[in-house]
KEKE-3310 file (N, C-alpha, C; in steps of 0.2 Angstrom, whole numbers, plus 5000, padded with zeros to 4 digits):
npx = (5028:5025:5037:5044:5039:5038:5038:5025:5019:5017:5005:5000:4989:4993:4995:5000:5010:5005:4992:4986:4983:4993:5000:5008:5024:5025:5035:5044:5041:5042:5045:5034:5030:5030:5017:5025:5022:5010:5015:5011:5009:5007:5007:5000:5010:5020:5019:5020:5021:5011:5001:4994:4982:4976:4976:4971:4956:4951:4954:4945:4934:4927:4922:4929:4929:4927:4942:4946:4944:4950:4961:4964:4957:4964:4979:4973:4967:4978:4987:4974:4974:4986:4989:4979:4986:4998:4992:4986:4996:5004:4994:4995:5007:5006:4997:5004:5013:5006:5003:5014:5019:5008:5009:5022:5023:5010:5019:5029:5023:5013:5011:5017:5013:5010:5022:5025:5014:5018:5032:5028:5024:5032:5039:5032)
npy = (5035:5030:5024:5033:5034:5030:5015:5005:5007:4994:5001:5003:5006:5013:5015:5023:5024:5034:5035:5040:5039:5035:5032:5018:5011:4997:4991:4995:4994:4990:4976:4967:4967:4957:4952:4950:4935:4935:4931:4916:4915:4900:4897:4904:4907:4913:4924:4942:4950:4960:4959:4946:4946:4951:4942:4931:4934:4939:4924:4918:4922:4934:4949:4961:4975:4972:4970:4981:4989:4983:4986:4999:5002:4996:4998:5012:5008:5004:5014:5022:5011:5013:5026:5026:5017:5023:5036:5029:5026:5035:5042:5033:5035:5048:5044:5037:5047:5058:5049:5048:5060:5064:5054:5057:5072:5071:5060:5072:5083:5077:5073:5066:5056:5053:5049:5039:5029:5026:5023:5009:5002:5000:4991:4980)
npz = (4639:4651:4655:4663:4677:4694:4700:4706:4724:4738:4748:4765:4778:4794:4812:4821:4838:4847:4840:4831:4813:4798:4781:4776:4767:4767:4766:4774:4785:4804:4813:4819:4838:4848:4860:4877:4886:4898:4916:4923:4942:4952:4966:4979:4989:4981:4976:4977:4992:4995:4984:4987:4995:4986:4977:4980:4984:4973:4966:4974:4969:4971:4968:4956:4964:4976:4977:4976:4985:4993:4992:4993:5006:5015:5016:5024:5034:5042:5043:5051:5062:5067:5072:5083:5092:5093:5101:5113:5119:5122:5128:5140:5143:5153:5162:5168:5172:5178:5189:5196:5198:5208:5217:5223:5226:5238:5244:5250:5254:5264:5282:5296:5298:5287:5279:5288:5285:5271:5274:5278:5270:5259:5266:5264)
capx = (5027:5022:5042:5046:5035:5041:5034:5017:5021:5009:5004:4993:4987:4996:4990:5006:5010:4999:4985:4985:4984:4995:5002:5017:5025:5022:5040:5047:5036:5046:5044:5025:5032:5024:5017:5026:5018:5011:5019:5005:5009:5004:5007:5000:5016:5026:5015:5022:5016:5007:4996:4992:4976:4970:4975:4963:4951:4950:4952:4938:4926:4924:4921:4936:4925:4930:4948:4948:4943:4954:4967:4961:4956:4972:4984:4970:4966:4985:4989:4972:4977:4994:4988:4975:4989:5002:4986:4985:5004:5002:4988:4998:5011:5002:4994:5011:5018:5004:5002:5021:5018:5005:5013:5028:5018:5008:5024:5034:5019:5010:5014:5022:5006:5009:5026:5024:5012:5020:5038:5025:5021:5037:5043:5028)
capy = (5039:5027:5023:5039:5031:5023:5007:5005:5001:4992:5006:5001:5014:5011:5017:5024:5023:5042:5035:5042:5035:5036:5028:5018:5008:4989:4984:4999:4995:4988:4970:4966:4964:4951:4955:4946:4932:4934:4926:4913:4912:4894:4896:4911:4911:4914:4929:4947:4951:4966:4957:4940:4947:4951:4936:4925:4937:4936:4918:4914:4924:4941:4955:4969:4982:4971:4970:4988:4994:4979:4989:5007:5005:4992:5004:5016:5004:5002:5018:5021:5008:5016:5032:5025:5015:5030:5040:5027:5028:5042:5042:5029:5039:5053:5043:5037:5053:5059:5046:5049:5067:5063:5051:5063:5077:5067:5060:5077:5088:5077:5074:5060:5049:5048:5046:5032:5024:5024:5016:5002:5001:4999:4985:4973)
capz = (4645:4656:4659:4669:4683:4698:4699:4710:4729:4741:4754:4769:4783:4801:4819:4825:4846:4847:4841:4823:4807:4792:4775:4775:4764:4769:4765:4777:4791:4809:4814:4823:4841:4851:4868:4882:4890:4907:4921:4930:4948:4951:4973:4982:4993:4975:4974:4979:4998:4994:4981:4990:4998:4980:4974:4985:4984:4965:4965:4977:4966:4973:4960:4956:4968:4985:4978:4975:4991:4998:4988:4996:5012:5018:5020:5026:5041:5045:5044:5056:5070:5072:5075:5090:5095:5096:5107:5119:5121:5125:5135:5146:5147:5152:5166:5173:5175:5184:5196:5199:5202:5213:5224:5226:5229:5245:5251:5252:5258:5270:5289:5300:5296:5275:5278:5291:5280:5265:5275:5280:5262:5257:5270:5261)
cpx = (5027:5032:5045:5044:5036:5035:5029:5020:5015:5010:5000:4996:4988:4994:4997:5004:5003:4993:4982:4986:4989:4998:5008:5017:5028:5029:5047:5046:5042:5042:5036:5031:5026:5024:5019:5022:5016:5013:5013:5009:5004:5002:5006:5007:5022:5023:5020:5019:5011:5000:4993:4984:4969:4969:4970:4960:4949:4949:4943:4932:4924:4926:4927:4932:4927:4937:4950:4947:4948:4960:4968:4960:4962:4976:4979:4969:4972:4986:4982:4972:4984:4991:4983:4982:4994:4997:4987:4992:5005:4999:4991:5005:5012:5000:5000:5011:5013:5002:5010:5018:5014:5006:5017:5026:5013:5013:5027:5030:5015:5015:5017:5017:5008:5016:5027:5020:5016:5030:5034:5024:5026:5041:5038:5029)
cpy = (5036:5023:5026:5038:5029:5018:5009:5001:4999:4996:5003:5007:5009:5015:5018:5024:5030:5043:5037:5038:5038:5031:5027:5012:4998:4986:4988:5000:4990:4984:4969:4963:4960:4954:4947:4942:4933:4929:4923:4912:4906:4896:4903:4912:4912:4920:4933:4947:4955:4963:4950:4941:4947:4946:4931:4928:4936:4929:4914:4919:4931:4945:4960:4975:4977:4972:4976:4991:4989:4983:4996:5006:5000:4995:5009:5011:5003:5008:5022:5018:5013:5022:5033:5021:5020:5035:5036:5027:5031:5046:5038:5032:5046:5051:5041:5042:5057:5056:5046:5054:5067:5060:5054:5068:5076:5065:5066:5082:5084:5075:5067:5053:5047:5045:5037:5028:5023:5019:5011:5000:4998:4990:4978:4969)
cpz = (4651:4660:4663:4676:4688:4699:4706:4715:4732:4747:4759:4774:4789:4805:4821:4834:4847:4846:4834:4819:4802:4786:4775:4770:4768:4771:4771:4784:4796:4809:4817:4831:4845:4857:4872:4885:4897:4911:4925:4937:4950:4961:4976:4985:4987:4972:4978:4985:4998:4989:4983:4992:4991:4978:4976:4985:4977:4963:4969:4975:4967:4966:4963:4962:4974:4983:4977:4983:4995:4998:4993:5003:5018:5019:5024:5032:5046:5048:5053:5064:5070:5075:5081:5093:5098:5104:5112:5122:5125:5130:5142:5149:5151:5163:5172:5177:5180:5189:5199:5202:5208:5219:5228:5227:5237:5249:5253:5254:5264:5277:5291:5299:5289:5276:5283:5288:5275:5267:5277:5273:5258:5259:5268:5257)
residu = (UNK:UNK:UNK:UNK:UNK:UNK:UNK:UNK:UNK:UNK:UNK:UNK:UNK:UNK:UNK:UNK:UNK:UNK:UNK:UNK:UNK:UNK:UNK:UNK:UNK:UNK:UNK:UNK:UNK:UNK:UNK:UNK:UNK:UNK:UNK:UNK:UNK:UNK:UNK:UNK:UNK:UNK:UNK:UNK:UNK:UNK:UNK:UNK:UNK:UNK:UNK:UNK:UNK:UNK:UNK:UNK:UNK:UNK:UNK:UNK:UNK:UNK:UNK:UNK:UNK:UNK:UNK:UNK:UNK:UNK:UNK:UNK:UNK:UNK:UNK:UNK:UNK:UNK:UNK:UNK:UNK:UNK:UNK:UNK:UNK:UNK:UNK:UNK:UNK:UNK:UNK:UNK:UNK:UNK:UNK:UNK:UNK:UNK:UNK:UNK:UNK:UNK:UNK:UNK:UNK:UNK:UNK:UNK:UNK:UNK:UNK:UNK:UNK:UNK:UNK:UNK:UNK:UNK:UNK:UNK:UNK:UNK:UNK:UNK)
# end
Protein backbone atom coordinates (compact mmCIF):
# COMPACT_ATOMS: atom_id res chain seq x y z
CA UNK A 1 0.00 0.00 0.00
CA UNK A 2 2.71 2.16 0.88
CA UNK A 3 3.71 2.33 -3.10
CA UNK A 4 0.77 4.50 -4.21
CA UNK A 5 2.51 7.31 -2.04
CA UNK A 6 4.47 10.08 -3.55
CA UNK A 7 7.65 9.90 -2.05
CA UNK A 8 8.26 12.43 1.23
CA UNK A 9 9.57 16.06 0.24
CA UNK A 10 11.42 18.34 2.38
CA UNK A 11 8.93 21.31 3.03
CA UNK A 12 10.10 24.46 5.03
CA UNK A 13 7.93 27.65 5.87
CA UNK A 14 8.97 30.84 3.90
CA UNK A 15 8.02 34.64 4.70
CA UNK A 16 6.94 35.71 1.40
CA UNK A 17 7.51 39.82 0.29
CA UNK A 18 3.86 40.66 2.19
CA UNK A 19 4.98 39.46 5.14
CA UNK A 20 3.16 36.19 5.46
CA UNK A 21 4.12 32.80 5.99
CA UNK A 22 3.75 29.58 3.91
CA UNK A 23 5.06 25.98 2.87
CA UNK A 24 7.13 25.61 0.03
CA UNK A 25 8.80 23.03 -1.26
CA UNK A 26 12.72 23.66 -0.71
CA UNK A 27 13.80 22.45 -4.19
CA UNK A 28 11.07 25.04 -5.86
CA UNK A 29 12.21 27.95 -3.91
CA UNK A 30 13.98 31.17 -6.09
CA UNK A 31 17.56 31.73 -5.66
CA UNK A 32 18.46 33.78 -1.98
CA UNK A 33 19.38 37.26 -3.66
CA UNK A 34 22.20 39.13 -2.03
CA UNK A 35 21.73 42.70 -0.94
CA UNK A 36 23.82 44.98 -2.86
CA UNK A 37 26.64 46.39 -1.28
CA UNK A 38 26.62 49.98 -0.33
CA UNK A 39 28.61 52.41 -1.96
CA UNK A 40 31.34 54.29 0.74
CA UNK A 41 31.87 57.60 -0.42
CA UNK A 42 35.47 58.06 0.71
CA UNK A 43 35.70 62.34 -0.24
CA UNK A 44 32.82 64.47 0.86
CA UNK A 45 33.11 66.43 -2.45
CA UNK A 46 32.19 62.79 -4.22
CA UNK A 47 29.04 63.13 -2.12
CA UNK A 48 25.73 64.36 -3.68
CA UNK A 49 25.33 68.36 -2.97
CA UNK A 50 22.21 68.09 -1.13
CA UNK A 51 23.53 65.53 1.38
CA UNK A 52 27.22 66.84 2.16
CA UNK A 53 25.81 68.86 5.14
CA UNK A 54 24.52 65.48 6.47
CA UNK A 55 27.44 63.86 5.82
CA UNK A 56 29.74 66.12 8.14
CA UNK A 57 27.32 66.32 10.44
CA UNK A 58 27.22 62.63 10.99
CA UNK A 59 30.78 62.12 10.65
CA UNK A 60 31.75 64.62 13.27
CA UNK A 61 29.36 62.89 15.78
CA UNK A 62 26.07 64.76 15.91
CA UNK A 63 23.02 62.53 16.64
CA UNK A 64 20.25 61.70 13.66
CA UNK A 65 17.85 64.53 15.57
CA UNK A 66 20.58 67.68 14.29
CA UNK A 67 20.71 65.86 10.80
CA UNK A 68 17.06 65.76 10.82
CA UNK A 69 16.17 69.18 11.37
CA UNK A 70 19.28 70.09 9.29
CA UNK A 71 17.32 68.05 6.63
CA UNK A 72 13.74 70.03 7.68
CA UNK A 73 14.50 73.31 8.42
CA UNK A 74 17.38 73.95 5.30
CA UNK A 75 15.02 74.25 2.60
CA UNK A 76 12.68 75.97 5.21
CA UNK A 77 15.36 78.77 5.82
CA UNK A 78 15.93 79.16 2.16
CA UNK A 79 12.81 79.35 1.20
CA UNK A 80 12.42 82.12 4.34
CA UNK A 81 15.20 84.40 3.27
CA UNK A 82 13.85 84.66 -0.17
CA UNK A 83 10.68 85.81 0.84
CA UNK A 84 12.31 88.82 3.06
CA UNK A 85 14.55 89.43 0.32
CA UNK A 86 11.73 89.70 -2.42
CA UNK A 87 9.76 92.43 0.51
CA UNK A 88 12.59 94.44 0.73
CA UNK A 89 12.64 94.50 -3.09
CA UNK A 90 10.01 95.65 -2.92
CA UNK A 91 10.11 97.97 -0.25
CA UNK A 92 13.01 99.65 -2.43
CA UNK A 93 11.02 99.73 -5.12
CA UNK A 94 8.36 101.21 -3.55
CA UNK A 95 10.49 103.97 -2.05
CA UNK A 96 11.99 105.01 -5.54
CA UNK A 97 9.00 105.47 -7.13
CA UNK A 98 7.79 107.61 -4.43
CA UNK A 99 10.72 109.78 -4.14
CA UNK A 100 10.36 110.20 -8.05
CA UNK A 101 6.67 111.26 -7.63
CA UNK A 102 7.74 113.50 -5.14
CA UNK A 103 10.40 115.19 -6.87
CA UNK A 104 8.18 115.62 -9.86
CA UNK A 105 5.37 116.69 -8.05
CA UNK A 106 7.55 119.93 -6.25
CA UNK A 107 9.16 120.63 -9.48
CA UNK A 108 6.02 120.92 -11.79
CA UNK A 109 3.74 122.77 -8.90
CA UNK A 110 6.21 125.07 -7.27
CA UNK A 111 7.23 128.56 -8.26
CA UNK A 112 10.24 130.39 -10.03
CA UNK A 113 12.30 129.66 -6.62
CA UNK A 114 12.09 125.37 -6.96
CA UNK A 115 12.73 125.71 -10.31
CA UNK A 116 15.72 127.91 -10.02
CA UNK A 117 17.01 125.87 -7.26
CA UNK A 118 16.65 122.62 -8.76
CA UNK A 119 18.61 124.11 -12.31
CA UNK A 120 21.52 125.08 -9.79
CA UNK A 121 21.28 121.69 -8.58
CA UNK A 122 21.55 120.24 -11.69
CA UNK A 123 24.68 122.47 -13.01
CA UNK A 124 26.72 120.73 -9.91
Amino acid sequence: MDQHLPAPRAVTVVQLPDGTYTYADAAHLPAQQQAAPQQIVQHIHQAPPDRTVQRIALGSGVGAGAVAAGVYFGPLLVGVLTAIAANLALLAFLAVAMVWGVTTLVKSTGGTTTKAASKSLRRR
